[in-house]
C-alpha positions, 0 to 999 in steps of 0.5 A: 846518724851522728850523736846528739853532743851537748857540752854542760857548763862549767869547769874544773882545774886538775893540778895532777893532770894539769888540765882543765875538765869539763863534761859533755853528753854524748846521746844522754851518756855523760863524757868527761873531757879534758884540755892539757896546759900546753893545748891552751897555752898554745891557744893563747901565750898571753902570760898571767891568764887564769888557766879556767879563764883561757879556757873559758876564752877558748872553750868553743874552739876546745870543744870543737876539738873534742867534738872532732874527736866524739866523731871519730871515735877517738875516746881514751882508754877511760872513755873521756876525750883529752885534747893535747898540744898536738891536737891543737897545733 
């Protein structure tokens, strides 16, 4: 049977990673996520966006991704799913 994934609103912007993080529930469990700036940027090359605000105009296609990878089991060592340049080329 395929998990119940639920993404909750918001985001943030982590300047030591350099990605913007959200969460998602994975059957109740919370998971954290993150998007890099070169995935989002490869999103959208439009110069003077607001990091959140290009993810905010890409989330859906991000969370597709990370749904992608929920279902393929491919978490990170920490448990969170991290979307890279490679993952949306």
């Amino acid at each position: 049977m395929a998990p119940t994934i639920t993404f909750l609103p918001g985001g943030t912007w982590n300047s030591d990673t350099e990605a913007v993080e959200f969460w998602a529930e994975v059957n109740g469990r919370r998971v954290r996520c993150r998007v890099f700036w070169e995935a989002l940027d490869d999103l959208d090359h439009s110069s003077g966006k607001n990091r959140l605000d290009l993810f905010a105009v890409h989330r859906r296609a991000v969370e597709a991704k990370v749904e992608e990878k929920i279902l393929a089991g491919t978490f990170e060592t920490d448990g969170s799913i991290s979307i890279r340049k490679e993952d949306v080329m």
